[in-house]
C-alpha positions in Angstrom: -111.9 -172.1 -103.5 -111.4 -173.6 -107.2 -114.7 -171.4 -107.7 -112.8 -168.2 -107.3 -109.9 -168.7 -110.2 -112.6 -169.7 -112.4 -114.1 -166.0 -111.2 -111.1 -164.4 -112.2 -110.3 -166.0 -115.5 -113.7 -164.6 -116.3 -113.5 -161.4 -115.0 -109.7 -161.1 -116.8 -111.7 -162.3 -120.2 -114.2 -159.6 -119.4 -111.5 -157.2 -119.2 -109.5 -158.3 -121.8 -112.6 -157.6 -124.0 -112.9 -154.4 -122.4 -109.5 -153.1 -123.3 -110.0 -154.7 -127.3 -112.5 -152.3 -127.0 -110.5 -149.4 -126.4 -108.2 -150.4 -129.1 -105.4 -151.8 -126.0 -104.2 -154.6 -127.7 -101.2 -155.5 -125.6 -102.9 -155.0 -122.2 -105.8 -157.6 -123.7 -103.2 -159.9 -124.6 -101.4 -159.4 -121.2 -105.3 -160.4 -119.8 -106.0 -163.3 -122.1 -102.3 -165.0 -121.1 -103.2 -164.0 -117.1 -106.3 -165.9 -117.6 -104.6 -168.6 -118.8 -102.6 -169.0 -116.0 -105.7 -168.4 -113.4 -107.4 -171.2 -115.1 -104.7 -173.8 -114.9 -105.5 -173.4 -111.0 -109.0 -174.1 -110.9 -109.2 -177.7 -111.5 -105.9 -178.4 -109.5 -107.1 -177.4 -106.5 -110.4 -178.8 -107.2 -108.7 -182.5 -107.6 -107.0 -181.5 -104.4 -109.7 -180.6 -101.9 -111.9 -182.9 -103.8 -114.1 -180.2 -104.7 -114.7 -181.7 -108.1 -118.7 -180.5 -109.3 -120.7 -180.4 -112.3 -121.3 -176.9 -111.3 -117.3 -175.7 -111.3 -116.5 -178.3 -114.8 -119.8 -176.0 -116.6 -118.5 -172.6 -114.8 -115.1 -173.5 -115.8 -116.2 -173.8 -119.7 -117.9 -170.6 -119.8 -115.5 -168.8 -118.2 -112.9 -170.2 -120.9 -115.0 -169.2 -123.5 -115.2 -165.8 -122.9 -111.7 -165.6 -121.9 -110.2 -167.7 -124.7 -112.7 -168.1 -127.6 -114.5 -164.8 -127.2 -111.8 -162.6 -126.4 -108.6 -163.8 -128.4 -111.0 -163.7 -131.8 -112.2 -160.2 -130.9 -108.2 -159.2 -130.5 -107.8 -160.8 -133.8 -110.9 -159.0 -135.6 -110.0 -156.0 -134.3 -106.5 -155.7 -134.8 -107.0 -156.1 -138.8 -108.8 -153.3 -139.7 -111.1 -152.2 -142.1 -110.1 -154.2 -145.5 -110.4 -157.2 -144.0 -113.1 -156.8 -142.1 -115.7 -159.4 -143.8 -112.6 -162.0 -143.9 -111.9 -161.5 -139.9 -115.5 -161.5 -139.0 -115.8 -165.1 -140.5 -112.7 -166.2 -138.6 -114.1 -164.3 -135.8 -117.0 -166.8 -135.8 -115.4 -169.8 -136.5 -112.9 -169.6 -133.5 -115.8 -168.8 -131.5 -117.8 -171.4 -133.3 -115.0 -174.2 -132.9 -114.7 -173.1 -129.2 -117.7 -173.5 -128.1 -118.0 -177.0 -129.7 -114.3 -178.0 -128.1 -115.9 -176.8 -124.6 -119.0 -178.8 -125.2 -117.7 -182.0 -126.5 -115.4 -182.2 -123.2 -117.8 -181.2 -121.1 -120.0 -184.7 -121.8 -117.2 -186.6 -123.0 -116.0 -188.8 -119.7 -112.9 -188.4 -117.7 -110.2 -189.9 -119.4 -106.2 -189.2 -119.6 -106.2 -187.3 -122.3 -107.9 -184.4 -124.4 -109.4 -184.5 -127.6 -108.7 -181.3 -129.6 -106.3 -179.0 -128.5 -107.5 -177.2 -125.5 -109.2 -174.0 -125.9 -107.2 -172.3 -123.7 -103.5 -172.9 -125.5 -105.2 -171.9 -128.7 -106.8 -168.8 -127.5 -103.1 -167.7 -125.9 -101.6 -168.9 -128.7 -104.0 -167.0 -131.0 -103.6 -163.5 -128.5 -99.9 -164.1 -128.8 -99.6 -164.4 -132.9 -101.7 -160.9 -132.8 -99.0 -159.2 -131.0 -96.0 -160.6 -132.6 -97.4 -161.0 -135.9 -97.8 -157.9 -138.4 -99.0 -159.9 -141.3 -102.8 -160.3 -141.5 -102.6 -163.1 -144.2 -100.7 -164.9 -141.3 -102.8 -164.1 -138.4 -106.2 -164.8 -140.9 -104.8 -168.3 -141.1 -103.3 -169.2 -137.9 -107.2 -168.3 -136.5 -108.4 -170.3 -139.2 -106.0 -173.4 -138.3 -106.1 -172.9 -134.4 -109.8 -173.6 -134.8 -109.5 -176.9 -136.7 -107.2 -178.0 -134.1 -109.8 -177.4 -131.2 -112.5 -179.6 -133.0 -109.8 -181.6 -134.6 -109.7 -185.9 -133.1 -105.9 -185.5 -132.2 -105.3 -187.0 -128.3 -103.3 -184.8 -125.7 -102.2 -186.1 -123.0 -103.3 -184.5 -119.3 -100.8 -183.1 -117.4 
């Protein structure tokens, strides 16, 4: 059962990518935030038909990085357009980048109460969410840029 939200997250992801393709920002962002909202499902109900598996915890992390490391940084690279193309492609890859590390480090680190980093998932909402309301690129450059420190950052969040 868990198995099937962390299905749809990536499928939404997929989607979501999909639609940044075709230049439909606000239906990707719709997607991304969706995703986000499938995926806090996954691991509840896992805890709660004790259906807890190394397979769902590394299905889980993929998923979430397509749907919130791949995707929001394509939204944002895409959305800038061409003069800051070399600029968005580096903070393409280091979202990505600092993503993939975030997923990695909690996926060997043991269960404990809290997270360390900021989850990938709020900051790949949070990035998808800055694209649409924001209109300045400086802005959206650097809220990528900080968003990504936060995931690899040592701050402790506590589960919920």
């Amino acid at each position: 059962m868990p198995q099937i939200f962390t299905a749809a997250n990536l499928i939404l992801g997929v989607i979501a990518l999909a639609n940044i393709f075709n230049h439909n920002y606000q239906l990707s962002i719709f997607l991304i935030i969706l995703a986000a909202l499938v995926d806090r499902f996954d691991g509840v109900l896992a805890r709660r038909y004790n259906a807890v598996s190394v397979f769902g915890k590394e299905f889980d992390s993929l998923a979430d990085m397509v749907s919130f490391g791949v995707a929001p940084a394509a939204l944002m690279y895409s959305s800038l357009a061409g003069k800051w193309s070399l600029v968005g492609l580096v903070c393409f890859s280091i979202f990505t980048l600092c993503g993939g590390l975030r997923l990695a480090r909690y996926n060997v680190s043991g269960t404990s109460s809290f997270f360390q980093g900021v989850p990938i998932t709020i900051c790949g909402s949070t990035l998808a969410v800055v694209v649409l309301l924001v209109h300045n690129h400086a802005v959206i450059l650097a809220s990528s840029f900080i968003l990504s420190l936060a995931m690899i950052s040592t701050v402790r969040i506590p589960k919920i």
